[in-house]
LOBA-288158 format. One record per residue: residue number from 1; residue in one letter; y, x, z of N, C-alpha, C in turn. Coordinates in Angstrom, 3 decimals. Example, Ala and Ser with C-alpha at 12.3 -4.5 7.8 and 13.67 -1.06 7.14 Angstrom:
// LOBA-288158
PT,1,A,-5.690,13.190,7.800,-4.500,12.300,7.800,-3.300,13.200,7.800 .
PT,2,S,-2.250,12.850,7.080,-1.060,13.670,7.140,0.030,12.900,7.870 .
END
This chain:
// LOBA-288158
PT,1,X,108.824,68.359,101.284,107.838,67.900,102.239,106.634,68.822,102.140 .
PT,2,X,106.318,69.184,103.528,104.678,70.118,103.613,103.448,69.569,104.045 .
PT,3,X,102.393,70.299,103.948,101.813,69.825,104.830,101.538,69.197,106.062 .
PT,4,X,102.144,70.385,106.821,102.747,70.040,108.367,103.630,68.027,108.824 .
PT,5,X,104.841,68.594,107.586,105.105,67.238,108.087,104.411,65.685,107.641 .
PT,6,X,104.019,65.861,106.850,103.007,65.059,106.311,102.110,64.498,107.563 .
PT,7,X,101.120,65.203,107.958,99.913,65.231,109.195,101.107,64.679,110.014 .
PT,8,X,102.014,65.481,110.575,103.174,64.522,111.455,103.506,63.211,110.937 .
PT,9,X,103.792,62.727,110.287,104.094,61.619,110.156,103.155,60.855,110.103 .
PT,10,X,101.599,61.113,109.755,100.351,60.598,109.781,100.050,59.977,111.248 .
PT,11,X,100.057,61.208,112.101,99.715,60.940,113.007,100.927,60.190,114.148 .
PT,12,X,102.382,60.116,113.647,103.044,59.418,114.282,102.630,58.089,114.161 .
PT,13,X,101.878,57.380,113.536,101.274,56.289,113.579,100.304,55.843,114.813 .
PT,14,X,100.539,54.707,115.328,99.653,54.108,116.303,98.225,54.554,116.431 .
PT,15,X,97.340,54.905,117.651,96.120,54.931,116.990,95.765,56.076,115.842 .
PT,16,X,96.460,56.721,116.216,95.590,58.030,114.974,94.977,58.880,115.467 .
PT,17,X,94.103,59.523,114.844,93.446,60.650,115.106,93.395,62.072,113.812 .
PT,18,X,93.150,63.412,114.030,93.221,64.319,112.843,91.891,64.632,112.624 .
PT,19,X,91.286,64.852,111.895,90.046,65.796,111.887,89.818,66.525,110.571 .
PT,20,X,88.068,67.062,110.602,88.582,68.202,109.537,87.104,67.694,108.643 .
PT,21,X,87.400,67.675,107.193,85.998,67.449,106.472,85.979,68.567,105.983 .
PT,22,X,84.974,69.356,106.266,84.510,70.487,105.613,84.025,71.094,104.278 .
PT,23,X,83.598,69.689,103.924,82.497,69.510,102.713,83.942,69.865,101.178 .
PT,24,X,85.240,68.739,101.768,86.471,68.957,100.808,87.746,69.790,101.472 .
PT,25,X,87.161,70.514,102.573,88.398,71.474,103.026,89.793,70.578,103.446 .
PT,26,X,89.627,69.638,104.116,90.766,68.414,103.833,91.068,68.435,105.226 .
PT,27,X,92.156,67.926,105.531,92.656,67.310,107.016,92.347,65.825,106.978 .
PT,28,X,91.538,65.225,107.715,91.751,63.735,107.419,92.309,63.031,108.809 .
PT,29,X,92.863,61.607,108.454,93.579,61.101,109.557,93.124,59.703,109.037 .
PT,30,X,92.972,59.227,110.376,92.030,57.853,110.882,92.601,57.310,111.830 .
PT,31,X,92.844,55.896,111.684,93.170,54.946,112.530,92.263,54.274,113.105 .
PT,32,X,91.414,54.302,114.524,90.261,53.654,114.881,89.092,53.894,113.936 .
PT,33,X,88.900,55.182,113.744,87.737,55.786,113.244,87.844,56.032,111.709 .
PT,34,X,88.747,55.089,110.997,88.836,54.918,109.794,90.230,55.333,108.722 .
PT,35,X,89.093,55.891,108.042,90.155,56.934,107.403,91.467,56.196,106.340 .
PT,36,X,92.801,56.540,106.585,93.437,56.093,105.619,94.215,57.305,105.369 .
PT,37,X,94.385,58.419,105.583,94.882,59.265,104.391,94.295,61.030,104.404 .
PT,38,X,94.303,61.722,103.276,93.013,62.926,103.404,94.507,64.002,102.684 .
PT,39,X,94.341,65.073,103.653,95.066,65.974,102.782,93.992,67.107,102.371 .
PT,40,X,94.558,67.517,101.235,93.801,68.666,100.108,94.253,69.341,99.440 .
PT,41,X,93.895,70.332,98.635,94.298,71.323,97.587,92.934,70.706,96.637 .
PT,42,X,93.714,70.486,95.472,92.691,70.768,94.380,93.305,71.217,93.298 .
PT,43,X,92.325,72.458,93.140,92.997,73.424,92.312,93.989,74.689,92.471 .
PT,44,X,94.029,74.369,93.601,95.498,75.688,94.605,96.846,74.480,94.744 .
PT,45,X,96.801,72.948,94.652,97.852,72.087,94.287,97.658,71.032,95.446 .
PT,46,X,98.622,70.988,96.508,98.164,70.143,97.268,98.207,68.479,96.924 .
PT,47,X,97.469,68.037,97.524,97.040,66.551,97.523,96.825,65.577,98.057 .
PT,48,X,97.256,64.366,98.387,97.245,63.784,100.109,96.541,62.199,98.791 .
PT,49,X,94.745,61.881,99.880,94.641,60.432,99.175,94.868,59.720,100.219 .
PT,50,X,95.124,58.319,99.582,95.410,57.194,100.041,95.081,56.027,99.600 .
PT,51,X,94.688,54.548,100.585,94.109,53.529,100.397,95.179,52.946,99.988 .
PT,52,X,94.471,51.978,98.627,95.079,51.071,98.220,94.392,50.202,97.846 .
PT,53,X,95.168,48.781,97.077,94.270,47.678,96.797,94.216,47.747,95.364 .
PT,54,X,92.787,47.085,94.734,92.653,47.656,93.434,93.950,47.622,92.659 .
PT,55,X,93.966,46.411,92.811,95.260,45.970,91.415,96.526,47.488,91.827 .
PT,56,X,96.478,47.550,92.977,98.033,48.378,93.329,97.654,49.784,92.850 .
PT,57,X,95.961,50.322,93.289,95.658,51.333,92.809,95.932,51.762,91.493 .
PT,58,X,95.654,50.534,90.353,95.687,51.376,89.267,97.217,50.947,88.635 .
PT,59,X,98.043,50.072,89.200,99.413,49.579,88.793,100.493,51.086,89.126 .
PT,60,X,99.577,51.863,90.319,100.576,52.791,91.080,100.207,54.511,89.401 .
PT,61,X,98.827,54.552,89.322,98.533,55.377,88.397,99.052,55.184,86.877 .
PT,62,X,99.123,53.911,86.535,100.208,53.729,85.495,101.870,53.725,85.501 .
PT,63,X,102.146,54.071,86.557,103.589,54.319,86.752,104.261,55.722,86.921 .
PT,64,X,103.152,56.472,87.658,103.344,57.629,87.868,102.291,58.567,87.553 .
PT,65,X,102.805,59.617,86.789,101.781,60.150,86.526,101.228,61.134,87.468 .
PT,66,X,101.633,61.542,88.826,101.281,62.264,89.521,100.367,61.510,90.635 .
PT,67,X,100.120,60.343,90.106,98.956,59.531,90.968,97.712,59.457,90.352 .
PT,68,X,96.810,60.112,90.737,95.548,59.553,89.900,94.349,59.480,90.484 .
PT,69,X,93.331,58.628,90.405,92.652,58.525,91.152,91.493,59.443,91.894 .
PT,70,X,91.178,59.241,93.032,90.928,60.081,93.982,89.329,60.479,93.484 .
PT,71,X,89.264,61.815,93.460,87.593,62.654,92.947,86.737,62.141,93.815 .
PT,72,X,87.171,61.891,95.226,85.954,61.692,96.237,85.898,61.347,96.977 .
PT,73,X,86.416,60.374,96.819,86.687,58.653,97.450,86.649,57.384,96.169 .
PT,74,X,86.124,56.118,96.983,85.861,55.248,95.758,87.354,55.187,95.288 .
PT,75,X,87.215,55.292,93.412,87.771,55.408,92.843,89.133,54.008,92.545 .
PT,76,X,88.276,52.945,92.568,88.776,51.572,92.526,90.206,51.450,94.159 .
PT,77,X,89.749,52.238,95.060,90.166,51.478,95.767,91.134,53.221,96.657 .
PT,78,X,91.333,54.370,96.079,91.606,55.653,96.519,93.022,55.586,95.576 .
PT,79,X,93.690,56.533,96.241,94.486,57.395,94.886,94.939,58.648,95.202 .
PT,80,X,94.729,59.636,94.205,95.459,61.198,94.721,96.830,61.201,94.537 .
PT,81,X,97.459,61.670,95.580,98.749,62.177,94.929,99.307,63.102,94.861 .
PT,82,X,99.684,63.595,93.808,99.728,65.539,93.717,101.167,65.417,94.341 .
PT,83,X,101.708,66.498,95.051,102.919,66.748,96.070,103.705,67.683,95.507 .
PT,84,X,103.431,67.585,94.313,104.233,69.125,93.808,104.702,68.063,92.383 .
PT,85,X,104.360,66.715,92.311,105.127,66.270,91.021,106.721,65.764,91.298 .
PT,86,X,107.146,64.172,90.654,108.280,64.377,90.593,108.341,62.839,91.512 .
PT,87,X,107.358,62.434,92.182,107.734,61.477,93.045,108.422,61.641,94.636 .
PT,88,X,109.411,61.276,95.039,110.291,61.528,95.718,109.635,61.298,96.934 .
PT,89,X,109.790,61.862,97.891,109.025,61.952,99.390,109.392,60.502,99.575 .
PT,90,X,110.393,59.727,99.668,110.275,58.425,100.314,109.034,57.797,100.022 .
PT,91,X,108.559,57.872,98.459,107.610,57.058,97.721,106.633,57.307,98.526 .
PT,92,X,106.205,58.865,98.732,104.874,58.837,99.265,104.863,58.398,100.871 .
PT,93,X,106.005,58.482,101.548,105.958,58.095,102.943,105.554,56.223,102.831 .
PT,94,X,106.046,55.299,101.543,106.228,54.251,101.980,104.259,54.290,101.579 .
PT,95,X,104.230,54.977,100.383,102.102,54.456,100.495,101.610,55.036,101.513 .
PT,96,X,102.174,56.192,102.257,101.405,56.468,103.627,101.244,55.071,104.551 .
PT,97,X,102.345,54.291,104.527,102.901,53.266,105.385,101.424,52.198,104.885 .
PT,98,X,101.724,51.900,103.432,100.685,51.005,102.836,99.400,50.935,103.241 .
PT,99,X,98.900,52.231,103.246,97.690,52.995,103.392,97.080,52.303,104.695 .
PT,100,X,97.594,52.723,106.020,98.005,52.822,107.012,98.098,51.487,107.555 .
PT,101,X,98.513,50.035,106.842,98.587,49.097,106.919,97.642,48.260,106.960 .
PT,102,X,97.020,48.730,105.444,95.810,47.837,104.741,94.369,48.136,105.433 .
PT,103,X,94.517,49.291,106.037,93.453,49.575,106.994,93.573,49.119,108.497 .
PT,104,X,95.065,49.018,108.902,94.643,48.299,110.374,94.647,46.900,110.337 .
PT,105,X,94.880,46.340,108.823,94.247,44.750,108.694,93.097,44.385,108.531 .
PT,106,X,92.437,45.658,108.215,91.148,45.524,107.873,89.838,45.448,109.236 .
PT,107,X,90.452,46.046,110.570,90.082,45.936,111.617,89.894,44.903,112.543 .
PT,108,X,88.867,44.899,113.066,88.893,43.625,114.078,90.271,43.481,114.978 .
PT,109,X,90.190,42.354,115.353,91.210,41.882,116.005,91.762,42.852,117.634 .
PT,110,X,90.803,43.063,118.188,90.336,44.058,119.550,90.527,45.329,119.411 .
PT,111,X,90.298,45.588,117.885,90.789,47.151,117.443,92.278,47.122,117.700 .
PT,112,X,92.678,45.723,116.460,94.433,46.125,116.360,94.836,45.828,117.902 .
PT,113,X,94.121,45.043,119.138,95.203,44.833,119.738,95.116,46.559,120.616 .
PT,114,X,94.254,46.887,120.754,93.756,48.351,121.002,94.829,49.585,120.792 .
PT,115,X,95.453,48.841,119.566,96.338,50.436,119.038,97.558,49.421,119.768 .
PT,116,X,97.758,48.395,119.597,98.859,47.824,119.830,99.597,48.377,121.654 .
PT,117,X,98.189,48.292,121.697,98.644,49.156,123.187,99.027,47.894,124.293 .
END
């Protein structure tokens, strides 16, 4: 899995949008303004974060060690995941899914029916 398809599958989601943060060199992707997943290099090593809920955040970093929490995003509630370890692309497609989830629940009702189309 690359970059490329990554952002694709991001943005195959309802309601997305791409944009670019400058400040961390990142691609970010937002559902109704709000961000649920950031791609990056840190270090020359790419990195895609993602929203989670505390308990899952740090249940997901004790399981795998290629999850750890995100430099620059709140920490409690982020997680990095390096793309070059040994977690299998399904894994990261299903926390893209998570990600992706927990943020369009988090939206008013008018938002979700908005993406709902």
């Amino acid at each position: 899995m690359n970059r490329t398809q990554l952002i694709d599958y991001c943005l195959s989601k309802p309601g997305t949008e791409q944009s670019t943060e400058n400040r961390w060199q990142a691609n970010q992707i937002k559902v109704a303004g709000v961000l649920f997943a950031m791609l990056r290099d840190i270090e020359g090593h790419p990195v895609i974060a993602l929203k989670a809920g505390q308990q899952a955040a740090e249940q997901l970093r004790q399981q795998h060690p290629e999850i750890v929490p995100c430099d620059c995003l709140n920490k409690a509630h982020w997680n990095s995941v390096q793309l070059e370890g040994n977690l299998p692309d399904s894994h990261v497609y299903s926390l893209i899914d998570s990600s992706y989830q927990q943020v369009v629940a988090g939206l008013s009702e008018e938002q979700r029916q908005a993406i709902a189309g």
